[in-house]
N, C-alpha and C positions, 0 to 999 in steps of 0.2 A: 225855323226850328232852333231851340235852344240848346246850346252843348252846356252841359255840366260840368263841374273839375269834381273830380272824382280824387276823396284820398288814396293811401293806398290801403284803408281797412277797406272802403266799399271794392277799390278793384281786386282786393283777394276773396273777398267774401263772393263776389260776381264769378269770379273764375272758379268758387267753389259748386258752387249752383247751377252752374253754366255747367259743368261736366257731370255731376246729377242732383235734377230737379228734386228729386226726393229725400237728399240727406237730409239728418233733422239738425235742428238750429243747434243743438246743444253739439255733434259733429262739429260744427263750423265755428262755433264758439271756442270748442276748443285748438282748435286748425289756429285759429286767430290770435288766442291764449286772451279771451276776453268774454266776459259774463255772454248769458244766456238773455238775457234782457237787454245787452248793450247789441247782439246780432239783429233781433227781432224789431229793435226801433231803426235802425239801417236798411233793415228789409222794406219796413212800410215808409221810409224817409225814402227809397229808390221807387219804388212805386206810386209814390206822389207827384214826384219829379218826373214819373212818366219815364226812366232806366228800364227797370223792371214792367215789362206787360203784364205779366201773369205765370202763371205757371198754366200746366194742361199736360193730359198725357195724348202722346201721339198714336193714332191709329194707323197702322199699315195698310194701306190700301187694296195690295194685293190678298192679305191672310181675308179679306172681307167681299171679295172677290171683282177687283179694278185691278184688272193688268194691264190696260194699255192708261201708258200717262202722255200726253200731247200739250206741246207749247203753241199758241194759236194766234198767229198775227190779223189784226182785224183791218178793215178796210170800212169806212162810213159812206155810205152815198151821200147822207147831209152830214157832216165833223159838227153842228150847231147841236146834233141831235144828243150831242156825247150824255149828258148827265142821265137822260130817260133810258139809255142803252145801259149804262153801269146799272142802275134799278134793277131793270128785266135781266141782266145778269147775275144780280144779286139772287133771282128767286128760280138760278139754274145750278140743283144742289152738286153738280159734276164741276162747276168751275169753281176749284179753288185760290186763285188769283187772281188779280186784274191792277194792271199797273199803265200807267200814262209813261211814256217812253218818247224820247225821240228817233227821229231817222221817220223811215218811212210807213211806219205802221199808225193807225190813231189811237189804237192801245192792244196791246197782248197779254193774253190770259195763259193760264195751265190749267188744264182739265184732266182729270180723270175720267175712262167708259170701261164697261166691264170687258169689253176685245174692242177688234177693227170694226166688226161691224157694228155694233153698239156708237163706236166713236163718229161714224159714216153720220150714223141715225143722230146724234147730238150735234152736230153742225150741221146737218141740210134739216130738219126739224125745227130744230131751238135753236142757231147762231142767224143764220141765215134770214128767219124773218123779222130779225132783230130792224133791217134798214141794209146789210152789207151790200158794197158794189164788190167785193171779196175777199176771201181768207187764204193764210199762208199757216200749212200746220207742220207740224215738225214733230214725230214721236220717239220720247223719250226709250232708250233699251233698258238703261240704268243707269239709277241717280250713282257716279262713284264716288263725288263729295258732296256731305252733305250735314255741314256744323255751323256752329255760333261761331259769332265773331271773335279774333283772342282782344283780351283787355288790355289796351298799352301801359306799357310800363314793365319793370322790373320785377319778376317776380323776389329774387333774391332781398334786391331792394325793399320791397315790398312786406318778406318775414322778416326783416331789420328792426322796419318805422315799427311795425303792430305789436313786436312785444312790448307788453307789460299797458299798452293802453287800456282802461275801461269803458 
């Protein structure tokens, strides 16, 4: 994976966006004290680069009705089998994660069910005849953090460099 060097207009501009998605460019323009065209060609220059994913609005899980969230350690009876398991994972719309880890798991996911017993029915249903020789689940009470990353560097520093650039 490639690291980028970030000046400090993209890491104030990122730290602007990064606390909300929705401000509009002309906000951050001004935040920056630099044109409305000079933020928006930064935006799709970080998005190129692959910085920027995307934007998206998040939906809560619970207001839609998933209250139980569960972190799920897998176990493969064949580990060769791993890529056709992520697949059939992919087309279980309750798992929203899946990550390759080490230690003792062959990957762990997070899932969302709408309770316990929902969650019961989503792993002896649909994990289980994935291939597992078995799972380790872990359910979430409450996510109590749960942010972006901060941008390194200086903020101070950072409204220093950007005045007056365009």
């Amino acid at each position: 994976m490639a690291r980028h060097n970030l000046d400090s207009l993209d890491r104030k501009i990122l730290r602007l966006i990064a606390a909300d998605a929705r401000v509009p460019f002309l906000e951050v323009a001004r935040s920056c004290n630099v044109s409305g065209a000079a933020i928006h060609q930064r935006i799709q220059k970080l998005t190129a680069l692959g910085v920027l994913k995307g934007s998206e609005f998040i939906i809560n899980p619970e207001k839609i009705g998933y209250e139980t969230c569960a972190y799920v350690g897998l176990f493969l009876k064949d580990p060769s089998s791993f890529d056709d398991v992520v697949e059939k994972l992919r087309q279980i719309p309750e798992v929203t994660e899946c990550h390759y880890t080490t230690g003792g798991y062959d990957m762990f996911i997070k899932i969302y069910a709408k309770n316990n017993h929902d969650m019961l029915n989503i792993i002896h249903d649909k994990l289980q005849p994935l291939g597992l020789s078995r799972s380790e689940t872990i359910v979430s009470f409450n996510a109590v953090i749960d942010r972006q990353l901060p941008m390194p560097g200086n903020d101070e520093e950072d409204d220093n460099e950007v005045d007056g650039e365009d």
